[in-house]
FIPAMI-75936 format. One record per residue: residue in one letter; chain; x, y, z of N, C-alpha, C in turn. Coordinates in steps of 0.001 Angstrom, whole numbers. Atoms other than C-alpha are relative to their C-alpha. Layout:
BEGIN
@residuo=a, cadena=A, neast=X, nnorth=Y, nup=Z, caeast=X, canorth=Y, caup=Z, ceast=X, cnorth=Y, cup=Z;
...
% end
This chain:
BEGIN
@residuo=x, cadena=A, neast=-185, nnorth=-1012, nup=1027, caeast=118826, canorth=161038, caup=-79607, ceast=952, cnorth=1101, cup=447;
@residuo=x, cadena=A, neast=-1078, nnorth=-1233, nup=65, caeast=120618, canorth=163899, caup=-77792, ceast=-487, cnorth=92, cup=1947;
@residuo=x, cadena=A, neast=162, nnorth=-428, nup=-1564, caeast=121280, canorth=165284, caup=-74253, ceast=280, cnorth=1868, cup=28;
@residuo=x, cadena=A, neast=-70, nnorth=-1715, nup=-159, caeast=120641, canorth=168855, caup=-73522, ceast=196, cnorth=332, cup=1340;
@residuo=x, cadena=A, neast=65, nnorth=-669, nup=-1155, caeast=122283, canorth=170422, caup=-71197, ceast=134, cnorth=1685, cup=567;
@residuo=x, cadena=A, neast=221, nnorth=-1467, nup=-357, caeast=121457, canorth=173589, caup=-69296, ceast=1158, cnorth=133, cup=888;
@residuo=x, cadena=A, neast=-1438, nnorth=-415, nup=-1224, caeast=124538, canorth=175299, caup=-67219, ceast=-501, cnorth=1541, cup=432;
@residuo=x, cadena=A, neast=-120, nnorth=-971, nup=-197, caeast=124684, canorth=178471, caup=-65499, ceast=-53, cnorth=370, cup=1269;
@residuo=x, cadena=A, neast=-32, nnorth=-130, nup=-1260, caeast=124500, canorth=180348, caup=-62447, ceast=-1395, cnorth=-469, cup=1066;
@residuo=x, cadena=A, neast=1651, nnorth=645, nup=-234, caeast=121554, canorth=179366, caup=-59868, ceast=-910, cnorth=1848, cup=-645;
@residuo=x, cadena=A, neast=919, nnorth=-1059, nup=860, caeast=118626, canorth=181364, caup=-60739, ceast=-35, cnorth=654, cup=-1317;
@residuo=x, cadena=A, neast=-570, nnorth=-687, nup=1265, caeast=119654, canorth=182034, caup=-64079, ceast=-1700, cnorth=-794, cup=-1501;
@residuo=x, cadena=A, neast=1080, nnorth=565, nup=662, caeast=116201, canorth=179933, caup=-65359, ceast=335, cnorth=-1644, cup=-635;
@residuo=x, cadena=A, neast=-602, nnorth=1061, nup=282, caeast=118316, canorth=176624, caup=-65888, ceast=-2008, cnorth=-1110, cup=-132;
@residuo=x, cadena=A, neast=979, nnorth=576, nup=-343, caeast=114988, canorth=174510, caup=-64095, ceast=-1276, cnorth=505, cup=-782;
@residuo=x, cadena=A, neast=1098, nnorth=-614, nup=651, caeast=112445, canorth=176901, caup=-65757, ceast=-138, cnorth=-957, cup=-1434;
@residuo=x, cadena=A, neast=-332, nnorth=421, nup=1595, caeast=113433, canorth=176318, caup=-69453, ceast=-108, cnorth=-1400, cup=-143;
@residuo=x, cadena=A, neast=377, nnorth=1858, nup=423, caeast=113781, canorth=172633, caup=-68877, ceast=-1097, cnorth=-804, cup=28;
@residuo=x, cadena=A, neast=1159, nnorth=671, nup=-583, caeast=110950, canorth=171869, caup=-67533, ceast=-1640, cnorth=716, cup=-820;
@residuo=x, cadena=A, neast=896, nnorth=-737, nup=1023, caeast=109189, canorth=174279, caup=-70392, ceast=397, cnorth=-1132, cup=-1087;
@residuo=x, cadena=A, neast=-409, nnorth=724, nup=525, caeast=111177, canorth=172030, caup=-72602, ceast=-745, cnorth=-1647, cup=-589;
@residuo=x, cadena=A, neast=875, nnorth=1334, nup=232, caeast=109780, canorth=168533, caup=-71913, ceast=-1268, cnorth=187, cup=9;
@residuo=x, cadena=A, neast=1523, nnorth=162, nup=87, caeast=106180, canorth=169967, caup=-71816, ceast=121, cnorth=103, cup=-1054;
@residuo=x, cadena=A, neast=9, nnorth=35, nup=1084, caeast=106605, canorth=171186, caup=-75048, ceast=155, cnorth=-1166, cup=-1562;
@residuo=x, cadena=A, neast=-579, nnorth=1427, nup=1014, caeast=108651, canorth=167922, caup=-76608, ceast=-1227, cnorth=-761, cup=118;
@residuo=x, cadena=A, neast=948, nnorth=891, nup=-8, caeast=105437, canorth=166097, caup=-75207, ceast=-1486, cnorth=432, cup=-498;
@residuo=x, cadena=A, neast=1545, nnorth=-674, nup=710, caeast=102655, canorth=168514, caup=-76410, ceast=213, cnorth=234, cup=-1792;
@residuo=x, cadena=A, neast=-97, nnorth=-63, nup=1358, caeast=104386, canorth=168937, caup=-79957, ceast=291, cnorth=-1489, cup=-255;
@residuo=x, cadena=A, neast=-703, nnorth=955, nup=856, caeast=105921, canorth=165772, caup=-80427, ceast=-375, cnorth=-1408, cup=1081;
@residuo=x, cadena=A, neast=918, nnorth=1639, nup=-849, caeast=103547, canorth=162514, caup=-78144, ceast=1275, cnorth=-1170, cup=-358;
@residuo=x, cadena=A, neast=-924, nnorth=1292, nup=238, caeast=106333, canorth=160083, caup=-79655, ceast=1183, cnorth=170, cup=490;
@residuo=x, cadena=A, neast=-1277, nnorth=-298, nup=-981, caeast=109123, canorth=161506, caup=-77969, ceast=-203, cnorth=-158, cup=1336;
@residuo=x, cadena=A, neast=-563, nnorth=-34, nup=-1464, caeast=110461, canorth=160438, caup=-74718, ceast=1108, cnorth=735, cup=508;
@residuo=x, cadena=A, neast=-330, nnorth=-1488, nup=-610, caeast=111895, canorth=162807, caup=-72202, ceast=487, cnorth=-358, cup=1318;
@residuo=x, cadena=A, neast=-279, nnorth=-33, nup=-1398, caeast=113550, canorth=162730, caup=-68720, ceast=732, cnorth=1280, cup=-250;
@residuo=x, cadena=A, neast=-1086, nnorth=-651, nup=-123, caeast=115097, canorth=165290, caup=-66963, ceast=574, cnorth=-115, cup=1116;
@residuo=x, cadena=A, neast=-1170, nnorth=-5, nup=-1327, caeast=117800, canorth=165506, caup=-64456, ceast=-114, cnorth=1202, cup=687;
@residuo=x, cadena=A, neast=225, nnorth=-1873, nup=-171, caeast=117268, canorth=168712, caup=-62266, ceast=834, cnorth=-209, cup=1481;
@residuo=x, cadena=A, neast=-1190, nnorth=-129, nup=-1411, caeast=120950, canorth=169541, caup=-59874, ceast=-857, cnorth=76, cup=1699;
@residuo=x, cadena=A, neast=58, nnorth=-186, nup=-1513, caeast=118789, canorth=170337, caup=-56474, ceast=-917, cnorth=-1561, cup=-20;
@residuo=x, cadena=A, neast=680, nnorth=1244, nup=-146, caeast=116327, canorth=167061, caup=-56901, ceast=1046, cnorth=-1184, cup=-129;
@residuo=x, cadena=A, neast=-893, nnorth=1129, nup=46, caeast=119495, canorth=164986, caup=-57683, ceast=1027, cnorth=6, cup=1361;
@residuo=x, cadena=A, neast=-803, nnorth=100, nup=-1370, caeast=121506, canorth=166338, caup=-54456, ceast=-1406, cnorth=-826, cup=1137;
@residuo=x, cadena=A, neast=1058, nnorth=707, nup=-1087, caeast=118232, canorth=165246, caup=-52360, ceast=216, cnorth=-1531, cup=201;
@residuo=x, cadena=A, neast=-343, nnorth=1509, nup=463, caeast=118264, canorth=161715, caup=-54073, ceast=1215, cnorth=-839, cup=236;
@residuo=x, cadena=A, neast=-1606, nnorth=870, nup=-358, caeast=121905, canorth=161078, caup=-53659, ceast=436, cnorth=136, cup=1252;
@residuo=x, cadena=A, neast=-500, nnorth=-283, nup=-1359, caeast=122060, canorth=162791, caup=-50240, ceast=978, cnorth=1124, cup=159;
@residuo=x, cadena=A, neast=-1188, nnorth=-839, nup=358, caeast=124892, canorth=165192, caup=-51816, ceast=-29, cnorth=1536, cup=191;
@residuo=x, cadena=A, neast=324, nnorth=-1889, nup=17, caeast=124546, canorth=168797, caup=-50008, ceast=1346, cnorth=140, cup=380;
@residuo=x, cadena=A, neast=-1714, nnorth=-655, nup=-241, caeast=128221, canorth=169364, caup=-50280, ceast=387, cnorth=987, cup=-1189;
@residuo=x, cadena=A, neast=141, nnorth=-336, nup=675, caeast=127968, canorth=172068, caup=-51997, ceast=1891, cnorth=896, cup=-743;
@residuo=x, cadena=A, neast=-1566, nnorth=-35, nup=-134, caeast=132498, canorth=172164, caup=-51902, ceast=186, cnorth=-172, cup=-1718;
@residuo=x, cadena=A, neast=-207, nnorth=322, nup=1330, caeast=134023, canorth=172321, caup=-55435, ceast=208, cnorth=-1351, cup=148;
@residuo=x, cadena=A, neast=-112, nnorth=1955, nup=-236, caeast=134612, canorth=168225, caup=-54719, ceast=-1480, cnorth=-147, cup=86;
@residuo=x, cadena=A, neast=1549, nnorth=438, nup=587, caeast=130997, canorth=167977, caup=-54110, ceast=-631, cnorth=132, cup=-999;
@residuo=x, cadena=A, neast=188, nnorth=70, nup=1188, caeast=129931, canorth=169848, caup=-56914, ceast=834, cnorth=-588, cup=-1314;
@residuo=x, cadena=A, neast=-221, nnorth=752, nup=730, caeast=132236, canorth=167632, caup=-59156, ceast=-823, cnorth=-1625, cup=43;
@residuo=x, cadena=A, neast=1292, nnorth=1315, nup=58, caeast=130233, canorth=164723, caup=-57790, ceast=-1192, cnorth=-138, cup=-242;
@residuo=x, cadena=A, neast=977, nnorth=3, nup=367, caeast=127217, canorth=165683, caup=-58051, ceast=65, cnorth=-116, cup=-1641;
@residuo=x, cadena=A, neast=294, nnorth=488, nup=1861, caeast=128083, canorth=166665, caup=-62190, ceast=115, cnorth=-1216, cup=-345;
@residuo=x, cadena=A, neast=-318, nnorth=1158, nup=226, caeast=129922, canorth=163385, caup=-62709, ceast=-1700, cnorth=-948, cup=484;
@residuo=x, cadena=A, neast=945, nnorth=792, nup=57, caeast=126599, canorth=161712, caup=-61232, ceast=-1200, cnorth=213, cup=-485;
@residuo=x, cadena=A, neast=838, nnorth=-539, nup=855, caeast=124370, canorth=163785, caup=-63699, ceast=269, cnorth=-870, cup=-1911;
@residuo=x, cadena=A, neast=-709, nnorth=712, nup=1889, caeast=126572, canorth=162743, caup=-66767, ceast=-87, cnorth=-1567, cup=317;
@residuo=x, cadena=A, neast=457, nnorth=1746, nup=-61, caeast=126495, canorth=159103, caup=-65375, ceast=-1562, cnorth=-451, cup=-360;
@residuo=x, cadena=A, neast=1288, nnorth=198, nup=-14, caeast=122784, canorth=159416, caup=-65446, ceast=-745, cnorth=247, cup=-1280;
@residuo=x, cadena=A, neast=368, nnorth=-419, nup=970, caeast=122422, canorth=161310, caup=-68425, ceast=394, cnorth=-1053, cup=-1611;
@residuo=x, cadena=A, neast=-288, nnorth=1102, nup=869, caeast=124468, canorth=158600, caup=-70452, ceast=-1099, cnorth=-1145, cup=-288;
@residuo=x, cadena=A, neast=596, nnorth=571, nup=-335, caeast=122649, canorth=156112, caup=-69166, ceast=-1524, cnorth=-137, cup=-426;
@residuo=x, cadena=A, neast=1104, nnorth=5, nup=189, caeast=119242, canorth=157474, caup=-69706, ceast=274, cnorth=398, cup=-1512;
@residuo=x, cadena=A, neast=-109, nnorth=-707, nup=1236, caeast=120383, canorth=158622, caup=-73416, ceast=217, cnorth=-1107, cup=-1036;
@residuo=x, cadena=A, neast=190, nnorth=877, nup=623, caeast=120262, canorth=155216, caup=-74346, ceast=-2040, cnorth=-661, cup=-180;
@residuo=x, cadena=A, neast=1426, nnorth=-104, nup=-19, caeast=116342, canorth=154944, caup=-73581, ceast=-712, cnorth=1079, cup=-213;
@residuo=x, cadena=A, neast=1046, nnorth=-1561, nup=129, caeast=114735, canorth=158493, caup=-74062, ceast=782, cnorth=446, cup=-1121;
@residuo=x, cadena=A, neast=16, nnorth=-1024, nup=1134, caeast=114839, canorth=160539, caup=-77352, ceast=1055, cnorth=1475, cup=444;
@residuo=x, cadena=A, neast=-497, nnorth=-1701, nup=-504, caeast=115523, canorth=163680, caup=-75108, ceast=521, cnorth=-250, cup=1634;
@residuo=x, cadena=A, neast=-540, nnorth=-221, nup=-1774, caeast=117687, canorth=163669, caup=-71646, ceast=661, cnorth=1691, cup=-6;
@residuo=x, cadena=A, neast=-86, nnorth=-1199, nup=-8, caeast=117377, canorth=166963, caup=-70559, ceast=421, cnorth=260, cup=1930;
@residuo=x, cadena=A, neast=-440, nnorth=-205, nup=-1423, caeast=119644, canorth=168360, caup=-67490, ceast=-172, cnorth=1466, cup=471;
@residuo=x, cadena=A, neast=84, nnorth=-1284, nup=-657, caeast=119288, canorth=171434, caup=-65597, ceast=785, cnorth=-67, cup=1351;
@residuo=x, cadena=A, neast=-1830, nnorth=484, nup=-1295, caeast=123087, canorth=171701, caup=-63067, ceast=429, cnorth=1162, cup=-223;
@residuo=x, cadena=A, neast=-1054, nnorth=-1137, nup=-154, caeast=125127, canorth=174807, caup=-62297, ceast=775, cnorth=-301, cup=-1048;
@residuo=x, cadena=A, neast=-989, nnorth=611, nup=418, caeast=127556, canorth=172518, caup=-63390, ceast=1611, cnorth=1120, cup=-189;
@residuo=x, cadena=A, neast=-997, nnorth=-959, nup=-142, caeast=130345, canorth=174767, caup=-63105, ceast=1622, cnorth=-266, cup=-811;
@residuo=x, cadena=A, neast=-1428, nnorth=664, nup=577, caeast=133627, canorth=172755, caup=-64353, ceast=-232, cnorth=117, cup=-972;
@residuo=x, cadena=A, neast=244, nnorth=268, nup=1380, caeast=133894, canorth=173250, caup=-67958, ceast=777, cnorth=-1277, cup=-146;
@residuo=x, cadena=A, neast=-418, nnorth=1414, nup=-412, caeast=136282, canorth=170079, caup=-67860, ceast=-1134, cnorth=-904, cup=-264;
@residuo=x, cadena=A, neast=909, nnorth=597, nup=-578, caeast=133389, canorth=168195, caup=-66518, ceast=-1175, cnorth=-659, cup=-1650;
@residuo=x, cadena=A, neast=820, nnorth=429, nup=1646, caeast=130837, canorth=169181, caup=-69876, ceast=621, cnorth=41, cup=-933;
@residuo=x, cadena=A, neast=-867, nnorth=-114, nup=1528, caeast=133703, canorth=169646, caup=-72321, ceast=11, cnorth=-1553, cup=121;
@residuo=x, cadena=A, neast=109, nnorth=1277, nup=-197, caeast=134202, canorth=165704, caup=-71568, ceast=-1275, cnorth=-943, cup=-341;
@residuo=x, cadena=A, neast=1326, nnorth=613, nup=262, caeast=130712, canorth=164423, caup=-71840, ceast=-785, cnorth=716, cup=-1622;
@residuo=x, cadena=A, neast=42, nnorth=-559, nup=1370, caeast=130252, canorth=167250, caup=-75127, ceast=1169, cnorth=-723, cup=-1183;
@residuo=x, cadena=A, neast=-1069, nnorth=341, nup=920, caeast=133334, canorth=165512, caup=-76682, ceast=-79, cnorth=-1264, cup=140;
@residuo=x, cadena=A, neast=505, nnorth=1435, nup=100, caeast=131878, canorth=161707, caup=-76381, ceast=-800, cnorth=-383, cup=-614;
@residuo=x, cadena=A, neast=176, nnorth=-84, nup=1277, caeast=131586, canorth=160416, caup=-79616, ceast=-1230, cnorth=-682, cup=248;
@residuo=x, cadena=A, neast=1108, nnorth=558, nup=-149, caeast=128755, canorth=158346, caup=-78405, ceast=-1364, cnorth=488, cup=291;
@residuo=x, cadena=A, neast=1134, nnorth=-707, nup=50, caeast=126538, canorth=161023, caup=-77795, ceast=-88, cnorth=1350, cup=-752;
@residuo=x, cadena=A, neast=73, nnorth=-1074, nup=1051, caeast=125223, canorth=163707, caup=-79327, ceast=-532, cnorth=1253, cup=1490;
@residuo=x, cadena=A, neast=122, nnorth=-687, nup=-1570, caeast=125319, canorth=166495, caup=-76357, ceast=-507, cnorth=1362, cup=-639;
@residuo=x, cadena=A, neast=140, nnorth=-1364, nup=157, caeast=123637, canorth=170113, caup=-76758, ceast=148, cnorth=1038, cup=939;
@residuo=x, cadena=A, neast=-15, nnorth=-644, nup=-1399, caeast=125192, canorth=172869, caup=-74039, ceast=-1263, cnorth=1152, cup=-175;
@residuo=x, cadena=A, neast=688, nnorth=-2198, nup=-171, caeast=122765, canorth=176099, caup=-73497, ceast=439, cnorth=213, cup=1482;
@residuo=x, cadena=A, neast=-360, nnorth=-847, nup=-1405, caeast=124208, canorth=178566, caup=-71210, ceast=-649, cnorth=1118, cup=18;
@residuo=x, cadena=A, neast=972, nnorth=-652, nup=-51, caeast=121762, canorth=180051, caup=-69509, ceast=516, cnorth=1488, cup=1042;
@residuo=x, cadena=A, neast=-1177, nnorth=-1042, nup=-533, caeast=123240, canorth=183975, caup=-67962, ceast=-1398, cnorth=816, cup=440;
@residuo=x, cadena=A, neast=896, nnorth=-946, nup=-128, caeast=120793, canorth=186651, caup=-66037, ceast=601, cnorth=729, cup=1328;
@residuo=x, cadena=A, neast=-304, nnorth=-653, nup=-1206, caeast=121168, canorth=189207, caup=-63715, ceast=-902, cnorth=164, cup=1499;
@residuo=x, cadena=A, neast=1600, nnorth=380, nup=-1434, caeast=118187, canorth=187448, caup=-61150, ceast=993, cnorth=-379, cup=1015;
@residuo=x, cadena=A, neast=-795, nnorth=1171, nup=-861, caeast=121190, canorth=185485, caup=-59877, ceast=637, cnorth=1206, cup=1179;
@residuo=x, cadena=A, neast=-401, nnorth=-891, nup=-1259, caeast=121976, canorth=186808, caup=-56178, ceast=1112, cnorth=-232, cup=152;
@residuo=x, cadena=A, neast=-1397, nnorth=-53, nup=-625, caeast=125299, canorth=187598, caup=-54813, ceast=440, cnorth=-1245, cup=641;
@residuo=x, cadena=A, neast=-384, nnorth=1337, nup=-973, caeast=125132, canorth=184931, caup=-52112, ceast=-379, cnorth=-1534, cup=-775;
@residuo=x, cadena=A, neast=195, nnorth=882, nup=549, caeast=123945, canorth=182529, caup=-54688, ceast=919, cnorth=-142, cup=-1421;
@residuo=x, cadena=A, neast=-672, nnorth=618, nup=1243, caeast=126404, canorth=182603, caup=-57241, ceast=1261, cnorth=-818, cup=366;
@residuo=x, cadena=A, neast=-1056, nnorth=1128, nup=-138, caeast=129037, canorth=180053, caup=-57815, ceast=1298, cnorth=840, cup=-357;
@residuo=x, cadena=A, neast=-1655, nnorth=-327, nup=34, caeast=132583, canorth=182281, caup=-57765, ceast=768, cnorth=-580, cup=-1117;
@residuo=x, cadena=A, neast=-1065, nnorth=543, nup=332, caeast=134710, canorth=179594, caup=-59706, ceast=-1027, cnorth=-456, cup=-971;
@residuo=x, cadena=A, neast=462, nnorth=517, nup=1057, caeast=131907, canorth=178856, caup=-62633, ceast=650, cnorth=638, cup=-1216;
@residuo=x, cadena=A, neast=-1286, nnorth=246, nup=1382, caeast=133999, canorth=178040, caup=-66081, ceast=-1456, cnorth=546, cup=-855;
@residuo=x, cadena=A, neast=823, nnorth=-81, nup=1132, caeast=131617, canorth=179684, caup=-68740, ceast=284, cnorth=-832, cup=-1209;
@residuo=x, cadena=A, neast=74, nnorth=1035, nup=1263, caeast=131094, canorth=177639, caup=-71963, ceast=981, cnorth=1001, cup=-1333;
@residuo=x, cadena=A, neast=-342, nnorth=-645, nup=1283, caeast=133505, canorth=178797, caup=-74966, ceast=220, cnorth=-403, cup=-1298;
@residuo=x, cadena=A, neast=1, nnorth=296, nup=828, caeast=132935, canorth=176651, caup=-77319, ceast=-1618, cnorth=-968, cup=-721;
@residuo=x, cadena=A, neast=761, nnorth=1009, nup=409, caeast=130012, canorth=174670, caup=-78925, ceast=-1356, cnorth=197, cup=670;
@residuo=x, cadena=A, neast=963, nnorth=115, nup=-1103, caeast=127258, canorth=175852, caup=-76891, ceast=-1302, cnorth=1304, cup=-535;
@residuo=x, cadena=A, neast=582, nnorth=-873, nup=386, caeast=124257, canorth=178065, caup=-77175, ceast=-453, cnorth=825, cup=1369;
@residuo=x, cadena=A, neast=465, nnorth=-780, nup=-903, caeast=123616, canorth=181473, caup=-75022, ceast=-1062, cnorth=624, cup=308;
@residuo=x, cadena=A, neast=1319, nnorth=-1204, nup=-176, caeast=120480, canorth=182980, caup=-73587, ceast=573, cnorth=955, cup=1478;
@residuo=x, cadena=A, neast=273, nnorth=-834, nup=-891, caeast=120322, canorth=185781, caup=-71668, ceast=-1296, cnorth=255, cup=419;
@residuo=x, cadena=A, neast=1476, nnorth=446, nup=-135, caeast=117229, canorth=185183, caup=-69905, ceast=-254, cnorth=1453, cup=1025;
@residuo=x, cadena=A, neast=502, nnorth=-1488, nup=-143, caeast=116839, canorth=188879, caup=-69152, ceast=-636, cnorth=277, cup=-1080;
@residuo=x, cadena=A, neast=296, nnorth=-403, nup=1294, caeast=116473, canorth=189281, caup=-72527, ceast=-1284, cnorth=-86, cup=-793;
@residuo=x, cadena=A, neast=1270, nnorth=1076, nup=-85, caeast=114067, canorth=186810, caup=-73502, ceast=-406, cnorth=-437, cup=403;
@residuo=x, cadena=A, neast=498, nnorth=716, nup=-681, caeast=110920, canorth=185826, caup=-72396, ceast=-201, cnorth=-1355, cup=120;
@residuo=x, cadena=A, neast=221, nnorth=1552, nup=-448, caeast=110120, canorth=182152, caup=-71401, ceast=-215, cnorth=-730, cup=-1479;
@residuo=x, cadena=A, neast=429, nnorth=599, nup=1480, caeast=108396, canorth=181625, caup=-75039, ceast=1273, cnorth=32, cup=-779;
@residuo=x, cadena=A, neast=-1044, nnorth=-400, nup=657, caeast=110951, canorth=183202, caup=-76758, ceast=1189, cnorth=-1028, cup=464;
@residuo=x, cadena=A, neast=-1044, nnorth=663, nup=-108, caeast=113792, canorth=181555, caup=-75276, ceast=-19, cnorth=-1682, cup=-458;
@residuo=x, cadena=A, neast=295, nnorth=1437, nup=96, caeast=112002, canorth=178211, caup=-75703, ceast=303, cnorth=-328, cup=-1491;
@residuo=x, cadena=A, neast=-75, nnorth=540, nup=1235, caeast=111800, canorth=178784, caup=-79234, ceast=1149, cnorth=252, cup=-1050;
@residuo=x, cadena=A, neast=-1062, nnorth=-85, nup=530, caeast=115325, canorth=179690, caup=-79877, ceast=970, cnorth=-2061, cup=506;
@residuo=x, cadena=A, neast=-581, nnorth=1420, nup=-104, caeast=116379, canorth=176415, caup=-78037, ceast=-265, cnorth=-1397, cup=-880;
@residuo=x, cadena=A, neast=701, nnorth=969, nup=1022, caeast=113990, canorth=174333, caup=-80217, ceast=865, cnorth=102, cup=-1489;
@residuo=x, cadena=A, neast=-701, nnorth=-382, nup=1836, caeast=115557, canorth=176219, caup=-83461, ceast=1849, cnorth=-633, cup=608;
@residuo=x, cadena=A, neast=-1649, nnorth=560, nup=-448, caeast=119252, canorth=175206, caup=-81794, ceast=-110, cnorth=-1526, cup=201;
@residuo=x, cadena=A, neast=-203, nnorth=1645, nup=-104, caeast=118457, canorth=171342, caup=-81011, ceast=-628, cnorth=-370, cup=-1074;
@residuo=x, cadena=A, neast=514, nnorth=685, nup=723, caeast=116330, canorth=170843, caup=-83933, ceast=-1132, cnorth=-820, cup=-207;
@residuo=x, cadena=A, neast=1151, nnorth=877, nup=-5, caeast=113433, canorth=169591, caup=-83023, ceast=-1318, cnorth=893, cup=-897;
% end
């Protein structure tokens, strides 16, 4: 059915929200299936702590490989990735074969030594929280009103 993906800086609630996400898809909606992809459990899995703009292109590229992939079996593939390249999700948002939803997730939790320098913000097609703003509920239930479920 659709792939949602979360972007933003670390700490910005990317992992939070998603993982509020599929409880929800499975406590409102039992007939929906759900994976998610979550950037630090997928560097473990692949081995990929290169955290070099070349690494982080591999790692996205092996999120969107995964996310394709699983978006043929699950209702809901839900990612949570820095993902930093707009390139990267403008490409996988502009593949007619899926139906892609960005949220960019923005807060001021995110530490100095933890932000990504060279992250491409989203300027087109995408939906923003400021997860200062809104709490956990709240944000959940603006994402729900944005994908449609």
């Amino acid at each position: 059915m659709a792939i949602i993906w979360f972007t933003g800086q670390p700490n910005s609630g990317k992992t939070t929200l998603a993982l509020e996400l599929v409880h929800y898809l499975h406590e409102s909606r039992g007939d929906l299936t759900a994976t998610i992809i979550d950037g630090d459990s997928l560097r473990i899995i692949t081995k990929n702590l290169d955290y070099s703009k070349e690494g982080r292109r591999k790692n996205i590229q092996t999120a969107i490989n995964l996310a394709i992939n699983s978006d043929t079996t699950n209702d809901y593939t839900i990612v949570a990735l820095v993902s930093p390249f707009k390139d990267l999700r403008e490409s996988l948002k502009n593949n007619p074969s899926h139906k892609v939803k960005e949220i960019y997730l923005h807060s001021n939790r995110v530490r100095e030594g933890k932000m990504v320098e060279y992250y491409e913000q989203p300027t087109e097609n995408y939906l923003d929280i400021d997860t200062d703003k809104y709490t956990i509920e709240e944000s959940l239930r603006i994402i729900t009103e944005y994908i449609k479920i």
